[in-house]
C-alpha positions in Angstrom: 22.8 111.8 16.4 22.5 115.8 16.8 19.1 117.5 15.8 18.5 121.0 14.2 15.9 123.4 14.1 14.5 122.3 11.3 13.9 118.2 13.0 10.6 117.9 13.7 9.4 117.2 17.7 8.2 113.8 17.0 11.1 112.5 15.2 12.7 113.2 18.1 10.4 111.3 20.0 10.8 108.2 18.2 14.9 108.0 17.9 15.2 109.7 21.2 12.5 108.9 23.5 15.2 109.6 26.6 14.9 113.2 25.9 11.2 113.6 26.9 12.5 115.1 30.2 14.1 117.7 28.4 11.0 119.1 26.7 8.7 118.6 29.3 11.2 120.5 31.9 10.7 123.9 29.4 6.7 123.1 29.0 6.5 121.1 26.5 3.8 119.1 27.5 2.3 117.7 24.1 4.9 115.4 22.7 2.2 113.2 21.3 -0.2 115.7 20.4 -1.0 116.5 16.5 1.3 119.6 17.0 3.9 117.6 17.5 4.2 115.6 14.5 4.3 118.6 12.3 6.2 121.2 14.5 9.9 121.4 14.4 12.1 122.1 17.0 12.6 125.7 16.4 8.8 126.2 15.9 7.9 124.7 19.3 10.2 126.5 21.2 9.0 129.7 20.3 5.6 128.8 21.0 7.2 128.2 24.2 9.0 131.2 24.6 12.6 129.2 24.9 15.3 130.2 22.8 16.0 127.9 20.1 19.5 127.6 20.4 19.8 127.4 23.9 17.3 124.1 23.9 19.5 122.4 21.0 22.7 123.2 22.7 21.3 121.3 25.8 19.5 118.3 23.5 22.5 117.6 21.6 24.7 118.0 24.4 22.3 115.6 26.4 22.4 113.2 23.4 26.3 113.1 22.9 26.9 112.7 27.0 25.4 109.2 26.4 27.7 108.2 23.7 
């Protein structure tokens, strides 16, 4: 499974719950707010001032460690 920019926060949630660590480590607090459900990745990093790419490199690298 690898996400992009465009995968919204709570889809994540839902087929990756393990990562919740992940977010919450860069401030992401809100996984279950409304925010979440219609934010994508790339949108709530920048509200988070984290680099996009830099958090998906990490996610998916994360993701594919388990496999």
């Amino acid at each position: 499974m690898t996400f992009t920019k465009d995968t919204i926060v709570a889809e994540v949630m839902m087929k990756a719950p393990q990562t919740q660590p992940l977010f919450l480590n860069i401030g992401m607090h809100c996984l279950g707010c409304a925010f979440a459900t219609g934010e994508t990745i790339e949108q709530a990093c920048n509200t988070h001032g984290v680099d996009p790419d830099d958090f998906l490199e990490e996610l998916n690298d994360f993701l594919a460690s388990e496999a």
